[in-house]
C-alpha positions in Angstrom: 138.1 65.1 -152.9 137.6 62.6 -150.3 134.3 60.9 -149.4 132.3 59.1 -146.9 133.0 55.5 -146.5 129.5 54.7 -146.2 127.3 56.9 -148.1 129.7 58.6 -150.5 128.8 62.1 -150.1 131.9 64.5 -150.6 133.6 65.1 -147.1 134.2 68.9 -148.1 130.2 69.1 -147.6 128.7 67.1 -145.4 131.5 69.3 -143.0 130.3 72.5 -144.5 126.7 72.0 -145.2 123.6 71.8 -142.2 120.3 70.1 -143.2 117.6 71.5 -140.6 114.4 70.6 -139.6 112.8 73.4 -141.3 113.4 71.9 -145.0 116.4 74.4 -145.0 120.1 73.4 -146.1 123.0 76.5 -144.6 126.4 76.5 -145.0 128.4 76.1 -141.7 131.1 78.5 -142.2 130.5 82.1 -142.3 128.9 83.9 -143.7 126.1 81.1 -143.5 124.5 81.5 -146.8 120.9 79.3 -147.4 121.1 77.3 -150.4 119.3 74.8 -152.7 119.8 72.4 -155.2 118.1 73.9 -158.0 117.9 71.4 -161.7 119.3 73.3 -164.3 117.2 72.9 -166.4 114.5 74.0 -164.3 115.9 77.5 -163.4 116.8 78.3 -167.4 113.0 77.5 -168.2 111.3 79.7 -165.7 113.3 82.5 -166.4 113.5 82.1 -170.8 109.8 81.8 -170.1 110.3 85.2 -168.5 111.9 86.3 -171.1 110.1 85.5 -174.0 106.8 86.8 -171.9 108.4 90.2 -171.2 109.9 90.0 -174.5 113.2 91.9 -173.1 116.5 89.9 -171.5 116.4 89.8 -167.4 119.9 88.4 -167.9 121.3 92.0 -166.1 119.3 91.5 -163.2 120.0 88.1 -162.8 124.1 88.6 -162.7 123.7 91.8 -160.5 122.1 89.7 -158.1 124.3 87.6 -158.0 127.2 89.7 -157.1 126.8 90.1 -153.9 126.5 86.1 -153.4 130.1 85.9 -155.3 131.1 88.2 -152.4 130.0 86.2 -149.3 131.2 83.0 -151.4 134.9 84.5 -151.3 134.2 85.3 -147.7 133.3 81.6 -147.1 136.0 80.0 -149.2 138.6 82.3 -147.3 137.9 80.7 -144.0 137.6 77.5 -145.5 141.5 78.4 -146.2 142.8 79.7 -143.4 142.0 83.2 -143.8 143.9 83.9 -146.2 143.6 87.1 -148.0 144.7 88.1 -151.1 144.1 92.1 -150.3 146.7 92.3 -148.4 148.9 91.3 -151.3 149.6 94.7 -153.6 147.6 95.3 -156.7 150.8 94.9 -159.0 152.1 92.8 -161.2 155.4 92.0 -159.0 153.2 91.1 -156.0 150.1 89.5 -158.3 151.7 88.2 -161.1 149.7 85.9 -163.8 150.9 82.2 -162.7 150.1 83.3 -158.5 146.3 83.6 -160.2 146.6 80.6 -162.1 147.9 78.8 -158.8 145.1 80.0 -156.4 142.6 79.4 -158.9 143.9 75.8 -159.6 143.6 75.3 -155.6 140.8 76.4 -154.8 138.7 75.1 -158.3 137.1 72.1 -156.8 135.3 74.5 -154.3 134.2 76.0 -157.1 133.2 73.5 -159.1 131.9 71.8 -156.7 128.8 74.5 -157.3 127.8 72.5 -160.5 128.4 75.0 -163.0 131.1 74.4 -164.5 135.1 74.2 -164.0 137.2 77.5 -164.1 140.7 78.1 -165.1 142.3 81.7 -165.5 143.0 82.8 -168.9 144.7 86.1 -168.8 145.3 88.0 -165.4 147.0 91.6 -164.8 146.2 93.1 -161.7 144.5 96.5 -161.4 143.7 96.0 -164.8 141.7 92.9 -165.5 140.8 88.9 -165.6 139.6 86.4 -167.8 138.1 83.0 -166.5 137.0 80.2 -168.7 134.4 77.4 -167.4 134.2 74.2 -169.2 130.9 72.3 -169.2 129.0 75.6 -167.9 125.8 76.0 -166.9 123.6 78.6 -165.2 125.4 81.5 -167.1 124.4 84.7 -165.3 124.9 83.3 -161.8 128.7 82.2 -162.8 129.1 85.6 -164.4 128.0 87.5 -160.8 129.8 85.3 -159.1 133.0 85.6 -160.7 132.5 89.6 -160.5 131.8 89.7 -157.1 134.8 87.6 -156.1 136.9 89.8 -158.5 135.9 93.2 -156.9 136.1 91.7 -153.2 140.1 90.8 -154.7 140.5 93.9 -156.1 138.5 96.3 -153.7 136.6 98.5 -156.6 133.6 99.9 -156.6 132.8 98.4 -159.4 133.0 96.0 -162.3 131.9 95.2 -165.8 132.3 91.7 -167.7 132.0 90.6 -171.4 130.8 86.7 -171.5 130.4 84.4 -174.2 130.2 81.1 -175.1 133.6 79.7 -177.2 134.5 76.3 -178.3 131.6 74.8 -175.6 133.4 77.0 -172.9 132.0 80.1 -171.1 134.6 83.2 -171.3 134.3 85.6 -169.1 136.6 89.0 -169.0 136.2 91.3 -166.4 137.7 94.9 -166.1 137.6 97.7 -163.4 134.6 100.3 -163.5 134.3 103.1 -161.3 130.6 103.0 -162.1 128.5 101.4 -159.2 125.4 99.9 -160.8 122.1 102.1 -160.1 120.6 98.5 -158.3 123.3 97.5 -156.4 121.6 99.3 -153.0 118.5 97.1 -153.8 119.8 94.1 -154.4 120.5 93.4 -150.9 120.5 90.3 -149.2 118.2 89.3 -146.2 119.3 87.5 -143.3 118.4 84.0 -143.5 118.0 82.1 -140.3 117.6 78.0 -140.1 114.7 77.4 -137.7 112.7 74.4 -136.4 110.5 72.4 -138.2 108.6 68.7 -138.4 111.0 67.2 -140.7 113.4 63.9 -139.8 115.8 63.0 -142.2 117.1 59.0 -142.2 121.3 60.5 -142.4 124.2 58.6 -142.6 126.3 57.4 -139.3 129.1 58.6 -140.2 128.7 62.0 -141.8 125.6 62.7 -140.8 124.1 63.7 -144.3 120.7 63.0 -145.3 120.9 59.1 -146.9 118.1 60.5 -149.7 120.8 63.8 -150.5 123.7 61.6 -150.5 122.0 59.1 -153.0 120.2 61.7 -155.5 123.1 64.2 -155.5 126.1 63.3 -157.1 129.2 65.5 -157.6 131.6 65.4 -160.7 134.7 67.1 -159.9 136.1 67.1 -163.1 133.4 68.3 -164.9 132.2 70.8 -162.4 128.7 68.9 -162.3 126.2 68.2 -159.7 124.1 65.2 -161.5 121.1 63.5 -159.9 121.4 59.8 -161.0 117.8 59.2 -160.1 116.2 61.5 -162.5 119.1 62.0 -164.7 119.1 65.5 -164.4 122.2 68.1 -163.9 121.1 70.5 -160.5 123.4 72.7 -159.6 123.4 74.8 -156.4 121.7 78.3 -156.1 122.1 80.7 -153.1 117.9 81.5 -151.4 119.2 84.9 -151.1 120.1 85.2 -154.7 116.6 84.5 -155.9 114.7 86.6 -153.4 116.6 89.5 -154.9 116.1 88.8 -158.1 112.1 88.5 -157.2 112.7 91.5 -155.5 114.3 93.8 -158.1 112.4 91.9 -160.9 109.5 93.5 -159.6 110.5 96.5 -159.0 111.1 97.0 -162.6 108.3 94.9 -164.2 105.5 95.1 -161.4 103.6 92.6 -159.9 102.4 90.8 -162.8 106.3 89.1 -162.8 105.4 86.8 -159.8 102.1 85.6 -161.3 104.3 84.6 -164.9 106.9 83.1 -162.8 104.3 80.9 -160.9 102.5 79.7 -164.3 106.4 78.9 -165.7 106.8 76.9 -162.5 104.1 75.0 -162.0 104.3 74.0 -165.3 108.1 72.6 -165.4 107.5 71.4 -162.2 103.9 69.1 -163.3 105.5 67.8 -166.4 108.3 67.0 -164.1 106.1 64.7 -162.2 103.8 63.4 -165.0 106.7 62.1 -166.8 108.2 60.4 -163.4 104.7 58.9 -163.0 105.7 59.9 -159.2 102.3 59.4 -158.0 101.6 56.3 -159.4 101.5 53.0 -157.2 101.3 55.3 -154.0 98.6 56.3 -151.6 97.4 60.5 -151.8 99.0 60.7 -148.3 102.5 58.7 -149.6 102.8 60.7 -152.6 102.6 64.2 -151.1 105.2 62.9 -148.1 107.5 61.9 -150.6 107.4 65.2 -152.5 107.0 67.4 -149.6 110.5 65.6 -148.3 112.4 65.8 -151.4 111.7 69.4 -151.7 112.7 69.8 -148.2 116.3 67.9 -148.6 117.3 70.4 -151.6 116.6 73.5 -149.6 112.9 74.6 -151.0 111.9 74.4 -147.1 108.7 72.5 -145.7 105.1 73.3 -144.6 104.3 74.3 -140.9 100.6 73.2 -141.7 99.9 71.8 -144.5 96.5 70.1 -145.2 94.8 67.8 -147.4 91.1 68.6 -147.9 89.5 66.1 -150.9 91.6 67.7 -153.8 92.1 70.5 -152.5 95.4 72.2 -150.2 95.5 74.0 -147.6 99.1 75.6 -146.7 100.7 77.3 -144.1 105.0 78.1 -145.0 107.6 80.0 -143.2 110.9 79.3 -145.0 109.9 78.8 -148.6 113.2 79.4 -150.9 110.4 81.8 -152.4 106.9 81.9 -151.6 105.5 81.9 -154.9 107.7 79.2 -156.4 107.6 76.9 -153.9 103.6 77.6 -154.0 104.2 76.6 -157.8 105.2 73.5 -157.1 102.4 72.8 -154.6 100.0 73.4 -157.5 101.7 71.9 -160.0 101.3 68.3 -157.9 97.6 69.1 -157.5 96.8 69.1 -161.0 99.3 66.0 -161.3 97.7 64.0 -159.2 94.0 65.2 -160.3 94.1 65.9 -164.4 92.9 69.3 -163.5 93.8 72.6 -163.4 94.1 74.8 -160.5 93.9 78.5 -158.6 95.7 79.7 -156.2 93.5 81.3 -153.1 96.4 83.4 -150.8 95.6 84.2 -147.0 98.9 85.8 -146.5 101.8 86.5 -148.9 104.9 87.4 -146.5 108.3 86.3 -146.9 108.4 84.8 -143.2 104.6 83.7 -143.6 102.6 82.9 -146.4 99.4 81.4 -146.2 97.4 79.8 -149.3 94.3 77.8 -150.7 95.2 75.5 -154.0 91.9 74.3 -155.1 90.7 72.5 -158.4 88.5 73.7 -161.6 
Protein backbone atom coordinates (compact mmCIF):
# COMPACT_ATOMS: atom_id res chain seq x y z
CA UNK A 1 0.00 0.00 0.00
CA UNK A 2 1.47 3.27 -0.86
CA UNK A 3 2.46 5.96 1.58
CA UNK A 4 3.18 9.61 2.16
CA UNK A 5 6.60 10.70 1.14
CA UNK A 6 6.89 12.84 4.12
CA UNK A 7 5.22 11.46 7.05
CA UNK A 8 4.60 7.87 6.04
CA UNK A 9 1.05 7.49 6.90
CA UNK A 10 -0.72 4.91 4.45
CA UNK A 11 -2.29 6.93 1.43
CA UNK A 12 -5.46 4.64 1.60
CA UNK A 13 -6.19 6.73 4.92
CA UNK A 14 -5.13 9.83 5.16
CA UNK A 15 -7.71 9.89 1.69
CA UNK A 16 -10.41 8.16 3.69
CA UNK A 17 -10.05 9.35 7.09
CA UNK A 18 -11.08 13.25 8.56
CA UNK A 19 -9.50 14.43 11.81
CA UNK A 20 -11.84 17.39 13.10
CA UNK A 21 -11.60 19.92 15.53
CA UNK A 22 -13.85 18.30 17.91
CA UNK A 23 -11.23 15.40 18.93
CA UNK A 24 -13.33 13.28 16.33
CA UNK A 25 -11.74 11.06 13.55
CA UNK A 26 -14.84 10.02 10.42
CA UNK A 27 -14.41 8.19 7.54
CA UNK A 28 -14.89 10.19 4.25
CA UNK A 29 -16.69 7.81 2.28
CA UNK A 30 -20.16 6.87 3.00
CA UNK A 31 -21.58 5.79 5.21
CA UNK A 32 -19.19 8.11 7.45
CA UNK A 33 -18.78 5.91 10.35
CA UNK A 34 -16.78 7.67 13.72
CA UNK A 35 -13.93 5.72 14.74
CA UNK A 36 -11.11 5.45 17.30
CA UNK A 37 -7.91 3.89 17.85
CA UNK A 38 -8.63 1.78 20.63
CA UNK A 39 -5.15 -0.38 22.37
CA UNK A 40 -5.98 -3.87 22.35
CA UNK A 41 -5.17 -4.50 25.21
CA UNK A 42 -7.19 -1.90 26.70
CA UNK A 43 -10.64 -2.89 25.21
CA UNK A 44 -9.99 -6.85 26.29
CA UNK A 45 -9.33 -5.64 30.00
CA UNK A 46 -12.39 -3.49 30.51
CA UNK A 47 -14.59 -5.85 29.23
CA UNK A 48 -12.83 -9.52 30.95
CA UNK A 49 -13.18 -7.26 33.94
CA UNK A 50 -16.82 -7.18 32.94
CA UNK A 51 -16.93 -10.40 32.74
CA UNK A 52 -15.38 -11.80 35.63
CA UNK A 53 -17.62 -9.02 37.70
CA UNK A 54 -20.92 -10.21 36.17
CA UNK A 55 -19.54 -13.53 36.31
CA UNK A 56 -21.42 -14.47 32.82
CA UNK A 57 -19.70 -13.94 29.11
CA UNK A 58 -20.95 -10.46 27.27
CA UNK A 59 -19.13 -11.94 24.33
CA UNK A 60 -22.90 -12.23 22.52
CA UNK A 61 -23.55 -8.72 22.94
CA UNK A 62 -20.44 -7.64 21.89
CA UNK A 63 -20.49 -9.53 18.24
CA UNK A 64 -24.27 -8.54 17.87
CA UNK A 65 -23.16 -5.13 18.03
CA UNK A 66 -20.99 -5.39 15.90
CA UNK A 67 -23.03 -6.54 13.06
CA UNK A 68 -24.41 -3.83 12.01
CA UNK A 69 -20.84 -1.96 11.80
CA UNK A 70 -19.75 -5.10 9.45
CA UNK A 71 -22.64 -3.84 7.39
CA UNK A 72 -21.90 -0.11 6.80
CA UNK A 73 -18.04 -1.41 6.56
CA UNK A 74 -19.15 -3.44 3.31
CA UNK A 75 -21.09 -0.36 2.34
CA UNK A 76 -17.84 1.70 2.64
CA UNK A 77 -15.47 -0.73 1.10
CA UNK A 78 -17.99 -1.01 -1.92
CA UNK A 79 -17.61 2.61 -2.86
CA UNK A 80 -14.06 2.48 -2.15
CA UNK A 81 -14.34 -0.07 -5.31
CA UNK A 82 -16.36 1.28 -7.59
CA UNK A 83 -19.63 0.15 -6.53
CA UNK A 84 -19.29 -2.91 -7.08
CA UNK A 85 -21.84 -5.28 -5.82
CA UNK A 86 -21.67 -8.69 -5.31
CA UNK A 87 -25.82 -9.14 -4.96
CA UNK A 88 -26.36 -8.70 -8.15
CA UNK A 89 -24.31 -11.76 -8.84
CA UNK A 90 -26.69 -15.15 -8.22
CA UNK A 91 -26.51 -17.01 -5.05
CA UNK A 92 -25.04 -20.24 -6.84
CA UNK A 93 -22.32 -21.92 -7.12
CA UNK A 94 -21.92 -21.32 -11.10
CA UNK A 95 -22.14 -17.57 -10.53
CA UNK A 96 -20.28 -17.55 -6.83
CA UNK A 97 -18.02 -20.22 -7.15
CA UNK A 98 -15.23 -20.88 -4.21
CA UNK A 99 -11.93 -19.25 -6.02
CA UNK A 100 -14.29 -15.75 -7.11
CA UNK A 101 -14.48 -15.58 -2.96
CA UNK A 102 -11.03 -16.35 -2.56
CA UNK A 103 -10.20 -13.65 -5.32
CA UNK A 104 -12.35 -10.78 -3.83
CA UNK A 105 -11.22 -11.54 -0.43
CA UNK A 106 -7.46 -11.59 -1.56
CA UNK A 107 -8.32 -7.88 -3.05
CA UNK A 108 -9.89 -6.35 -0.92
CA UNK A 109 -7.77 -7.91 2.47
CA UNK A 110 -5.52 -5.05 3.06
CA UNK A 111 -8.76 -2.86 3.71
CA UNK A 112 -9.42 -5.22 5.97
CA UNK A 113 -6.46 -5.66 7.66
CA UNK A 114 -5.74 -2.49 7.63
CA UNK A 115 -8.42 -2.51 10.87
CA UNK A 116 -5.65 -4.14 12.99
CA UNK A 117 -7.17 -7.31 13.77
CA UNK A 118 -5.86 -9.53 11.96
CA UNK A 119 -5.46 -10.86 8.26
CA UNK A 120 -8.34 -12.89 6.58
CA UNK A 121 -8.28 -15.46 3.96
CA UNK A 122 -11.41 -17.70 2.92
CA UNK A 123 -11.26 -21.21 3.85
CA UNK A 124 -14.32 -22.95 2.46
CA UNK A 125 -17.08 -20.94 0.55
CA UNK A 126 -20.54 -22.30 -1.04
CA UNK A 127 -22.93 -19.90 -1.66
CA UNK A 128 -26.46 -19.95 -0.06
CA UNK A 129 -24.99 -22.30 2.09
CA UNK A 130 -22.01 -21.03 4.02
CA UNK A 131 -18.32 -19.40 4.66
CA UNK A 132 -15.40 -19.97 6.62
CA UNK A 133 -12.69 -17.06 7.11
CA UNK A 134 -9.47 -17.52 8.89
CA UNK A 135 -7.45 -14.40 10.57
CA UNK A 136 -3.91 -14.74 11.32
CA UNK A 137 -2.41 -12.70 14.19
CA UNK A 138 -6.17 -11.85 15.42
CA UNK A 139 -7.18 -9.75 17.96
CA UNK A 140 -10.36 -8.22 19.26
CA UNK A 141 -12.29 -11.44 18.65
CA UNK A 142 -15.96 -10.61 18.91
CA UNK A 143 -15.69 -7.40 16.86
CA UNK A 144 -14.03 -9.59 13.84
CA UNK A 145 -16.66 -12.17 14.44
CA UNK A 146 -19.66 -9.32 13.86
CA UNK A 147 -17.96 -7.92 11.34
CA UNK A 148 -17.48 -10.79 9.27
CA UNK A 149 -21.33 -11.67 9.88
CA UNK A 150 -22.57 -8.54 8.90
CA UNK A 151 -20.67 -8.36 5.70
CA UNK A 152 -21.75 -12.06 5.08
CA UNK A 153 -25.55 -11.34 5.44
CA UNK A 154 -25.29 -7.86 3.44
CA UNK A 155 -23.59 -10.57 0.48
CA UNK A 156 -26.02 -12.98 0.95
CA UNK A 157 -29.23 -10.82 1.89
CA UNK A 158 -30.57 -13.07 4.92
CA UNK A 159 -32.20 -12.22 7.68
CA UNK A 160 -30.01 -13.71 9.58
CA UNK A 161 -26.78 -15.46 10.57
CA UNK A 162 -25.10 -17.64 13.10
CA UNK A 163 -21.08 -18.33 13.42
CA UNK A 164 -18.96 -20.91 15.24
CA UNK A 165 -15.28 -19.26 16.09
CA UNK A 166 -12.41 -20.56 17.51
CA UNK A 167 -9.00 -20.17 17.89
CA UNK A 168 -6.66 -22.98 15.74
CA UNK A 169 -2.98 -23.24 15.30
CA UNK A 170 -2.76 -19.15 16.56
CA UNK A 171 -5.45 -18.41 13.87
CA UNK A 172 -9.08 -17.33 14.51
CA UNK A 173 -11.75 -19.61 12.42
CA UNK A 174 -14.75 -18.38 11.86
CA UNK A 175 -17.74 -20.43 9.99
CA UNK A 176 -20.78 -18.79 9.27
CA UNK A 177 -24.09 -20.35 8.05
CA UNK A 178 -27.57 -18.98 7.07
CA UNK A 179 -30.32 -18.61 9.89
CA UNK A 180 -33.68 -17.51 9.34
CA UNK A 181 -33.66 -16.49 12.98
CA UNK A 182 -33.26 -12.65 13.49
CA UNK A 183 -31.68 -12.16 16.89
CA UNK A 184 -34.24 -10.77 19.69
CA UNK A 185 -31.58 -7.49 19.96
CA UNK A 186 -30.99 -6.76 16.66
CA UNK A 187 -33.84 -3.75 16.74
CA UNK A 188 -31.87 -2.34 19.81
CA UNK A 189 -28.73 -2.43 18.70
CA UNK A 190 -29.11 0.38 16.49
CA UNK A 191 -26.67 2.89 15.53
CA UNK A 192 -26.87 6.64 16.16
CA UNK A 193 -25.96 9.20 13.83
CA UNK A 194 -22.68 10.61 14.47
CA UNK A 195 -21.91 14.07 13.26
CA UNK A 196 -18.20 15.70 13.31
CA UNK A 197 -18.59 19.19 14.77
CA UNK A 198 -16.35 22.12 15.77
CA UNK A 199 -14.17 22.25 18.43
CA UNK A 200 -10.78 24.07 20.05
CA UNK A 201 -8.43 21.52 18.84
CA UNK A 202 -5.38 22.33 16.11
CA UNK A 203 -3.51 19.54 14.96
CA UNK A 204 0.38 20.25 13.58
CA UNK A 205 -0.55 17.77 10.01
CA UNK A 206 1.61 16.90 7.41
CA UNK A 207 1.94 19.15 4.06
CA UNK A 208 1.25 16.77 1.93
CA UNK A 209 -1.43 14.54 3.20
CA UNK A 210 -2.75 16.51 5.60
CA UNK A 211 -2.75 13.88 8.64
CA UNK A 212 -2.03 14.80 12.01
CA UNK A 213 2.17 14.61 12.31
CA UNK A 214 1.42 13.02 16.16
CA UNK A 215 -1.22 10.09 14.29
CA UNK A 216 1.17 9.55 11.64
CA UNK A 217 4.17 8.99 14.08
CA UNK A 218 2.31 6.84 16.96
CA UNK A 219 0.18 4.81 14.56
CA UNK A 220 1.88 2.46 12.46
CA UNK A 221 0.21 -0.11 10.10
CA UNK A 222 1.51 -3.63 9.35
CA UNK A 223 -0.05 -4.95 6.37
CA UNK A 224 1.07 -8.27 6.51
CA UNK A 225 0.19 -8.94 9.76
CA UNK A 226 -3.08 -7.09 9.89
CA UNK A 227 -1.56 -4.85 12.80
CA UNK A 228 -2.00 -1.38 13.91
CA UNK A 229 1.23 -0.97 16.39
CA UNK A 230 2.09 2.23 18.24
CA UNK A 231 5.94 2.35 18.20
CA UNK A 232 5.90 4.90 20.99
CA UNK A 233 4.26 2.85 23.67
CA UNK A 234 4.77 -0.47 22.09
CA UNK A 235 1.37 -1.26 22.15
CA UNK A 236 -0.99 -3.13 19.29
CA UNK A 237 -4.39 -0.56 18.95
CA UNK A 238 -6.58 -1.47 16.59
CA UNK A 239 -9.56 0.53 15.27
CA UNK A 240 -13.04 0.44 16.86
CA UNK A 241 -16.27 1.96 15.29
CA UNK A 242 -17.98 5.00 18.33
CA UNK A 243 -21.12 3.59 17.21
CA UNK A 244 -20.24 0.09 18.06
CA UNK A 245 -19.46 0.82 21.62
CA UNK A 246 -22.41 3.10 22.30
CA UNK A 247 -24.52 0.05 21.48
CA UNK A 248 -22.93 -2.14 23.34
CA UNK A 249 -23.28 0.44 26.49
CA UNK A 250 -26.58 0.60 25.37
CA UNK A 251 -27.84 -3.00 25.28
CA UNK A 252 -25.29 -3.89 28.08
CA UNK A 253 -27.54 -2.07 30.19
CA UNK A 254 -30.41 -2.90 29.17
CA UNK A 255 -29.75 -6.41 30.26
CA UNK A 256 -27.54 -5.78 33.42
CA UNK A 257 -28.83 -2.31 34.64
CA UNK A 258 -27.17 0.57 35.53
CA UNK A 259 -24.67 -0.74 37.85
CA UNK A 260 -22.65 -1.93 34.18
CA UNK A 261 -21.49 1.79 33.49
CA UNK A 262 -20.20 2.31 37.10
CA UNK A 263 -17.95 -1.35 36.70
CA UNK A 264 -16.97 -0.22 33.32
CA UNK A 265 -15.67 3.24 34.71
CA UNK A 266 -13.65 1.57 37.77
CA UNK A 267 -12.06 -1.13 34.81
CA UNK A 268 -11.19 2.01 32.96
CA UNK A 269 -9.85 4.28 34.95
CA UNK A 270 -7.79 1.70 36.26
CA UNK A 271 -6.05 0.44 32.87
CA UNK A 272 -5.98 3.82 31.85
CA UNK A 273 -3.84 5.13 35.46
CA UNK A 274 -1.52 2.27 35.28
CA UNK A 275 -1.18 3.17 31.74
CA UNK A 276 0.17 6.53 32.74
CA UNK A 277 2.09 5.65 35.91
CA UNK A 278 4.10 3.23 34.14
CA UNK A 279 4.80 5.97 31.10
CA UNK A 280 5.82 8.37 34.01
CA UNK A 281 3.81 10.75 31.44
CA UNK A 282 3.58 13.44 33.90
CA UNK A 283 6.79 13.57 34.94
CA UNK A 284 9.26 16.54 33.88
CA UNK A 285 6.05 18.47 32.77
CA UNK A 286 4.08 21.42 34.13
CA UNK A 287 0.08 20.49 35.57
CA UNK A 288 -1.01 22.58 32.62
CA UNK A 289 1.63 20.65 29.96
CA UNK A 290 0.65 17.33 31.16
CA UNK A 291 -3.13 17.60 30.84
CA UNK A 292 -2.60 19.37 27.11
CA UNK A 293 -0.59 16.51 26.07
CA UNK A 294 -3.21 13.89 27.22
CA UNK A 295 -6.22 15.85 26.40
CA UNK A 296 -4.58 15.94 22.61
CA UNK A 297 -3.57 12.46 22.33
CA UNK A 298 -6.96 11.32 23.32
CA UNK A 299 -8.36 13.69 20.81
CA UNK A 300 -6.05 12.40 17.65
CA UNK A 301 -7.46 8.66 18.30
CA UNK A 302 -11.02 9.68 18.21
CA UNK A 303 -12.03 9.73 22.23
CA UNK A 304 -13.14 13.51 21.37
CA UNK A 305 -12.04 16.74 23.41
CA UNK A 306 -13.51 18.94 26.24
CA UNK A 307 -15.75 22.12 25.36
CA UNK A 308 -14.71 23.41 28.93
CA UNK A 309 -12.59 21.87 30.70
CA UNK A 310 -11.12 23.29 33.92
CA UNK A 311 -8.42 22.90 36.31
CA UNK A 312 -9.36 23.90 39.95
CA UNK A 313 -6.25 22.89 42.50
CA UNK A 314 -6.63 18.97 42.08
CA UNK A 315 -9.59 18.97 41.25
CA UNK A 316 -11.60 18.89 37.31
CA UNK A 317 -14.20 20.46 36.16
CA UNK A 318 -15.57 19.13 32.62
CA UNK A 319 -17.86 20.01 30.11
CA UNK A 320 -17.97 17.18 26.77
CA UNK A 321 -20.09 16.87 23.76
CA UNK A 322 -18.50 14.20 21.58
CA UNK A 323 -17.03 11.72 24.02
CA UNK A 324 -16.53 8.18 22.19
CA UNK A 325 -18.57 7.34 25.49
CA UNK A 326 -19.24 9.51 28.23
CA UNK A 327 -18.37 7.36 30.95
CA UNK A 328 -15.12 6.04 29.55
CA UNK A 329 -13.83 8.92 28.38
CA UNK A 330 -14.80 10.41 32.02
CA UNK A 331 -12.55 7.22 33.16
CA UNK A 332 -9.82 8.38 31.70
CA UNK A 333 -10.17 11.88 33.06
CA UNK A 334 -10.10 10.38 36.54
CA UNK A 335 -7.74 8.02 36.07
CA UNK A 336 -4.99 11.14 35.25
CA UNK A 337 -6.27 12.76 38.44
CA UNK A 338 -5.25 10.19 40.75
CA UNK A 339 -1.95 9.86 38.47
CA UNK A 340 -0.91 12.98 38.85
CA UNK A 341 -2.05 13.32 42.67
CA UNK A 342 -1.39 9.60 44.51
CA UNK A 343 -5.03 9.81 45.36
CA UNK A 344 -8.12 8.44 44.67
CA UNK A 345 -11.03 10.03 43.22
CA UNK A 346 -15.16 10.50 42.82
CA UNK A 347 -16.86 11.29 40.16
CA UNK A 348 -19.54 14.42 40.84
CA UNK A 349 -21.92 14.37 37.38
CA UNK A 350 -23.99 17.60 36.40
CA UNK A 351 -25.31 16.09 33.32
CA UNK A 352 -24.95 12.57 31.89
CA UNK A 353 -26.24 12.97 28.05
CA UNK A 354 -24.75 11.45 25.17
CA UNK A 355 -24.54 14.95 23.35
CA UNK A 356 -23.68 16.68 26.84
CA UNK A 357 -22.31 15.49 29.81
CA UNK A 358 -21.24 17.54 32.48
CA UNK A 359 -18.92 16.29 35.57
CA UNK A 360 -16.87 17.18 38.83
CA UNK A 361 -13.65 14.74 39.36
CA UNK A 362 -12.44 15.68 42.75
CA UNK A 363 -9.79 13.99 45.18
CA UNK A 364 -10.17 11.94 48.61
Amino acid sequence: MRRCRICDFPRRYSSYLEWHSDGTVIGSVRPRIPLMFMEVEEWESIFDELTKTIGSPVEHILIEAQKNIGKDLYKMVRAIYWNINVKRVPANRFFRPQFLAKFVTLVMRNDLAGLGAGKPKVVSYRAGDHLTLSFSNPCLVPMVVGNCLGIYESIEEMPGSKAEYRIENGNLIVHMTHSEEIPEAADRLYLEEVEAGSGPVSYERCSKCNVPLKAARSLKWDFKAGAINNPETGKREGMVAVQSMNAILRELVRELGEDVLGILYEAQKRYARERIESEKKFEQKTKEEFWNDYLLELAVRGFGYPSMFELMGDSVSVEMRNAYTQDLYAAKIAAAVEALTGKDSKISWGGRARDLSKYLITVD
